[in-house]
N, C-alpha and C positions, 0 to 999 in steps of 0.2 A: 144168056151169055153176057157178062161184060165183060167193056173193052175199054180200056184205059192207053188215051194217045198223050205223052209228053205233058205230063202233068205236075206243075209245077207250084208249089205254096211257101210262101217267104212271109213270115212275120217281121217286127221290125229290129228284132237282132238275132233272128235267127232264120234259115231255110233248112227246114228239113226235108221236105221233096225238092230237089233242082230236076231233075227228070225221069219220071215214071211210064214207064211202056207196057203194058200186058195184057193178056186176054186169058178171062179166067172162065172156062165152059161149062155149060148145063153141067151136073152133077159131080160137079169137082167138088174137093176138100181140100180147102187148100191152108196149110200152115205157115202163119207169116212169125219169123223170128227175127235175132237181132240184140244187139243192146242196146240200152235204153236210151232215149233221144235220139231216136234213126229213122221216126217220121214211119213209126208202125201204126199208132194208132191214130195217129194225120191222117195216114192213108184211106183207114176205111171210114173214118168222118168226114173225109171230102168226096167219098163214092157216096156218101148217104147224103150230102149236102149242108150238113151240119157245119160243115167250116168248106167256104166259098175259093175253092183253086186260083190262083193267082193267074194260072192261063194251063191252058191243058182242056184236053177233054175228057167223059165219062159218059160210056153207051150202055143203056140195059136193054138190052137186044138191037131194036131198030130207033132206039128213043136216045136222045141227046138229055143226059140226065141235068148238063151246065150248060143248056140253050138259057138264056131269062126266060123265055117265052115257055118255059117245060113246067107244067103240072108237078110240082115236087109232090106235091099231098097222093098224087093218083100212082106217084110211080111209088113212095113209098107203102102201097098197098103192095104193092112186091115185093120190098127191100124192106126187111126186119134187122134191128140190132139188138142185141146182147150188151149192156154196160157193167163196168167194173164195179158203179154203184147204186144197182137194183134200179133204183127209179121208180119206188112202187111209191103208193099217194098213205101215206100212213093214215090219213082218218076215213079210209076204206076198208071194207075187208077181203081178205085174200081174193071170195068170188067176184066182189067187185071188181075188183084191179082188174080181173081177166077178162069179165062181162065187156068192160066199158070199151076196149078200142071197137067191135062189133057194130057194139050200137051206136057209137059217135063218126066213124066213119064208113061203114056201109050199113047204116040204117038198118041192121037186125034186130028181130026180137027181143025182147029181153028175155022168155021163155028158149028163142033158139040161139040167143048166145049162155045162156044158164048151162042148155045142154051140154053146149061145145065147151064151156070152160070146164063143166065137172069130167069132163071124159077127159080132158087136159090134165088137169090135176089128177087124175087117175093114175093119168101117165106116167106123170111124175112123181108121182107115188104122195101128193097128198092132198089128198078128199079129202080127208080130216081134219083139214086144215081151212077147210072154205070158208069158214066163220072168223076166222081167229082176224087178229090186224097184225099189219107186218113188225109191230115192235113185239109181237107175242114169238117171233118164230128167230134161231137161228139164223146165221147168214148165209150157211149152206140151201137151208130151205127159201130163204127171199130171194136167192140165186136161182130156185128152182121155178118159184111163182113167174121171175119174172121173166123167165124161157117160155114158161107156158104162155104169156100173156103176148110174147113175141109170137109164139105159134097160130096165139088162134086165130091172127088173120090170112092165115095160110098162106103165108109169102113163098115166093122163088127163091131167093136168095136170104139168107140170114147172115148177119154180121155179127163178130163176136170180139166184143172187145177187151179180151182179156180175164173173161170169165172168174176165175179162179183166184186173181190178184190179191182180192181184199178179203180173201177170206184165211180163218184159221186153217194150219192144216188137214186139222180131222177132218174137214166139211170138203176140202177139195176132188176128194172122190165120187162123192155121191152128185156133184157137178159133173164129173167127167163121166159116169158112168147113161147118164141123159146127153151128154152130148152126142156120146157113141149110137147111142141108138138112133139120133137124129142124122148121123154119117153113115148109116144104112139105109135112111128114107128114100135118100135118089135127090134131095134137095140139095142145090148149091150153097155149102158153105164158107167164111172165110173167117178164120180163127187165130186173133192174135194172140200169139201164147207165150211164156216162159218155163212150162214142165216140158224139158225138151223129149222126156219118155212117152208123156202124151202126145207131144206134137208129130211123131214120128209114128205113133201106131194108129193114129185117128186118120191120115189123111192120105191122100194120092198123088199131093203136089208141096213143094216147097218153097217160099220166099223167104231167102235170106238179105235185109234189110240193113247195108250201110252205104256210107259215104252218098247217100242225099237221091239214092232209088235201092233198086233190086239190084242189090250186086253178085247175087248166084241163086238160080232157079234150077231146081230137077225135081226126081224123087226122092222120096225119105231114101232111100237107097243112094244114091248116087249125094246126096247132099250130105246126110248123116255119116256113112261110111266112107263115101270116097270124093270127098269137096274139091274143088280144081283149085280153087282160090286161097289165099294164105288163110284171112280175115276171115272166112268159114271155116276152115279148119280148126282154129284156133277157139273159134267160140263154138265151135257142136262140140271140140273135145275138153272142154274150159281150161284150154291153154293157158298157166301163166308164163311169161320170159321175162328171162333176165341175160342180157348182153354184159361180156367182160373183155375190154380191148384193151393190150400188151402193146405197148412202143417201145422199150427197150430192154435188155434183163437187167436194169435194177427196178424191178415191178414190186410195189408192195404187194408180199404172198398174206400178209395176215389182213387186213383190209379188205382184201378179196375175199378168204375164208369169212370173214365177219359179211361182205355181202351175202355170200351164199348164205348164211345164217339166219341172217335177218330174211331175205326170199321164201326161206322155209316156212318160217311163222308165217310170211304176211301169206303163201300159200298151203297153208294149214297141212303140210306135208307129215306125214308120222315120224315122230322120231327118228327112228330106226334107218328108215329111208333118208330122211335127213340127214344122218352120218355118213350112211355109205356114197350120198351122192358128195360130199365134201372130200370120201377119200379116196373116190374115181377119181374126181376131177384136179386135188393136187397128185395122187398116181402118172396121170395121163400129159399133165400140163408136165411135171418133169422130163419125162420121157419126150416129148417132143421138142421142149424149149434144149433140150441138148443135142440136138440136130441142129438148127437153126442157126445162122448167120448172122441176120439182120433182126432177130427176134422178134418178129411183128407178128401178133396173133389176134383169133378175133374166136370168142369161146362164145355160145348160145348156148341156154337152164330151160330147158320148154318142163315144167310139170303137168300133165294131166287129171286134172279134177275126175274126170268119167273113165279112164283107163287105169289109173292109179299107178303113171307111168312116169320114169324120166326119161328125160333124152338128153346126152351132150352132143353139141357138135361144135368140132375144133376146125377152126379154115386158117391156113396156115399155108406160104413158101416151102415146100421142103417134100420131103419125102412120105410117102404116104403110109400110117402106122395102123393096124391091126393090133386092137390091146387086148383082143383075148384070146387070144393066140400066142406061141412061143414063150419067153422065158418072162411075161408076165401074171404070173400065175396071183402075183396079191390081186390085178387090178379084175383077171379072168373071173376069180372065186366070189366076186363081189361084184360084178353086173352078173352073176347066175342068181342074185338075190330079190329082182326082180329090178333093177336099175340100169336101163338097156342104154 
């Protein structure tokens, strides 16, 4: 188990943990997301010890991982990581790389780490490969070496720092598809990730990672689907907005139009979609603005990336309008297009 108390790391113009609280248990999987710079992969470099927490603690069961006085070297016999950039010793070859943590730090064979890395590489599907050096192989495959090479010291917990980052598309599968098999082991995982379709089917636990800790934890379930939080929402469904605030009616309407426009491109909306969300929203914006008194309005453009969804919402003084219903039948025939 670890357990992470108020853990906090400040560089000198930046803190990306101000306070981290969590307990992540025997055979969890747990997927840590987020946008970039929100102190995801801080996190699990200062559980590894790799970058020294500014104040906070980290427990690997009964063991104070950020005592001075802690065995770093003995606890990471427990604690394996995964990096975004291989880490293999390139004037080795494959079986080396895997041989060598064995033999350098629990004193194995060379005969019974030989074994344990070829059954490794088995695993991972390449034998084949135990000769080769790491500039002879894909990056998919260096990514694969170098899980094995985390594996064979048969650690507790493995960290994964982003696995799949630096590599081509093609290659990211056959990453993912060795990860999975290791999220069936019973071994504790923690997997920073950006394929949010993997993140979601690989694990049992969710960190969503801003504003300087965990700012929404549950299951893929309740995080992906149904987020409590704005800033989760917004990134599991890759929300973009766009705000448009009204102070009186002489409002530039073409300016406007010209923003929604430009929103579109910058969030690569289709075409099509594109238009009808422009001629929702002058439909709707009419219709309202001639109720109104004081004219004061305040219009929200949420697009969804993963839903392939729009949404307006109009918060306005006044009377409250149903546009697809009754004698709006242009604004009706055109949120049935898929623009809700």
């Amino acid at each position: 188990m670890i357990r992470i108390e108020h853990l906090r790391k400040e560089y000198p113009n930046v803190t990306p943990l101000k306070d981290v609280s969590a307990t992540v248990n025997d055979g969890d999987v747990v997927s840590v997301i987020g946008p970039s710079g929100t102190g995801k992969s801080t996190l699990l470099r200062c559980i590894n010890q790799l970058e020294k927490p500014t104040s906070g603690k980290v427990w690997l069961d009964d063991v104070e991982i950020t005592d001075p006085a802690c065995n770093i070297n003995e606890v990471r016999k427990r604690l394996g990581m995964v990096f975004q950039s291989f880490n293999l010793f390139g004037h080795r070859t494959v079986i080396e790389n895997v041989m060598l943590p064995p033999i350098e730090l629990l004193g194995a064979t060379k005969q019974d780490a030989y074994n344990k890395a070829m059954w490794l590489l088995r695993m991972v599907g390449l034998a084949s490969k135990a000769l080769n050096y790491p500039d002879e192989l894909s990056g998919g495959q260096k990514q694969r070496i170098a899980i094995a090479r985390t594996l064979v010291m048969d650690p507790e917990v493995i960290l994964f720092d982003e696995p799949t980052s630096a590599l081509d598309p093609t290659m990211v599968g056959e990453v993912q598809a060795v990860t999975r098999e290791l999220a069936n082991t019973g071994k504790t995982l923690m997997i920073v990730a950006h394929e949010m379709s993997f993140a979601r089917a690989i694990c049992n636990r969710v960190f969503y990672m801003d504003e300087g800790g965990i700012y929404e934890e549950g299951d893929p379930y309740q995080v992906f689907d149904n987020p409590v939080r704005e800033k989760t929402r917004r990134f599991v469904h890759r929300l973009n907005v766009l705000e448009i605030e009204i102070e009186d009616k002489d409002y530039d309407f073409f300016e406007m139009m010209s923003e929604i426009e430009k929103y579109g491109i910058r969030s690569e909306l289709p075409p099509v979609q594109a238009f009808h969300l422009q001629l929702v929203f002058e439909e709707i914006l009419q219709l309202i603005m001639a109720t109104l008194a004081d004219a004061k309005l305040k219009a929200t453009i949420e697009w969804s990336g993963t839903l392939q969804q729009a949404t307006l919402e109009f918060l306005y003084n006044g009377p409250a309008l149903d546009a697809t219903k009754g004698a709006y039948d242009l604004v009706s025939n055109v949120l049935k297009t898929g623009i809700s």
